[in-house]
N, C-alpha and C positions, 0 to 999 in steps of 0.2 A: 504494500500500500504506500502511496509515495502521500506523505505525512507534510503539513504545513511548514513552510520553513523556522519559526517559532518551536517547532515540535522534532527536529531533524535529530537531533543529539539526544532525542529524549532513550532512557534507560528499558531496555527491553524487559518484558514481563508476564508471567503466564498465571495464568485464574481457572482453575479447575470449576467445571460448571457440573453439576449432577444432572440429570432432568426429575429427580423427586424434589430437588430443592429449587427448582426454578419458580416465578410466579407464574401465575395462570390466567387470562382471561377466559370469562366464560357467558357464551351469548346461550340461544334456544340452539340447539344442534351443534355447535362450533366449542370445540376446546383450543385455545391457543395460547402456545406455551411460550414467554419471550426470554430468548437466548441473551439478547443483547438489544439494549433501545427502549421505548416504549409503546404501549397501543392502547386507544380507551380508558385511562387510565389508568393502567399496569406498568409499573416500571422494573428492568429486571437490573439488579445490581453491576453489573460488568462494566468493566471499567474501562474505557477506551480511551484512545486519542482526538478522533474525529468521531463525529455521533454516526453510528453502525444502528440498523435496526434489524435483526433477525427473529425473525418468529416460525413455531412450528403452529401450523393451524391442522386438526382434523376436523372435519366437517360430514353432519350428515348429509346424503342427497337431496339440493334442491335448500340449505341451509344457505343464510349468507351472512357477513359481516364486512364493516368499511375498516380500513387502514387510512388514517391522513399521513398526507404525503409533503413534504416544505414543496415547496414552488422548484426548487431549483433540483431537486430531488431524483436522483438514479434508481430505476427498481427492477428485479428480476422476479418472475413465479417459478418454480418448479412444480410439477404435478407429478407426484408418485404413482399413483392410484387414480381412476376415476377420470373428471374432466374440471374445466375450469373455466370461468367468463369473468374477464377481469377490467378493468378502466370504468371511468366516467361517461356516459353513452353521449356527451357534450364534445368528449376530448380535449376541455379547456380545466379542465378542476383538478387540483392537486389534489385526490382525492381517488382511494381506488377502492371499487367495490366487485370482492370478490363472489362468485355462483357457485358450491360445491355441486 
């Protein structure tokens, strides 16, 4: 990750994350688990240099829930399982709502 220049010399460092001890958001159908960042008011402790937001979402079929996103914001989905419909149906909203 190429780190701010304020941040270049900073001290390497590792954080052992469990997934029993992570916090959880939890909608109707959707369990989401936040590795690193925060969502809907869940924050997960991890410590970063630039704000990272990783979450583990399961979702039942046809479940959904929103993630905000800053403006200027980079995002990726993966989909393990199953299928996914994901953005704003505007294309203009920092704002992504995910379809299990």
């Amino acid at each position: 990750m190429n780190l701010p220049a304020s941040e270049k010399m900073a001290a390497p460092r590792y954080q052992d994350l469990r997934g029993a001890d992570l916090p959880t958001r939890r909608e109707p159908g959707v369990e989401i688990r936040l590795l690193s960042g925060s969502s809907g008011g869940v924050s997960s402790p991890t410590l970063n240099h630039v704000p990272v937001a990783a979450i583990d979402a399961r979702m039942d079929d046809g479940a959904t829930f929103e993630h905000e996103l800053e403006a200027a914001a980079n995002a990726f989905l993966l989909v393990l399982e199953g299928s996914a419909i994901s953005g704003d149906k505007s294309g203009l909203s920092p704002r992504a709502s995910w379809l299990g």
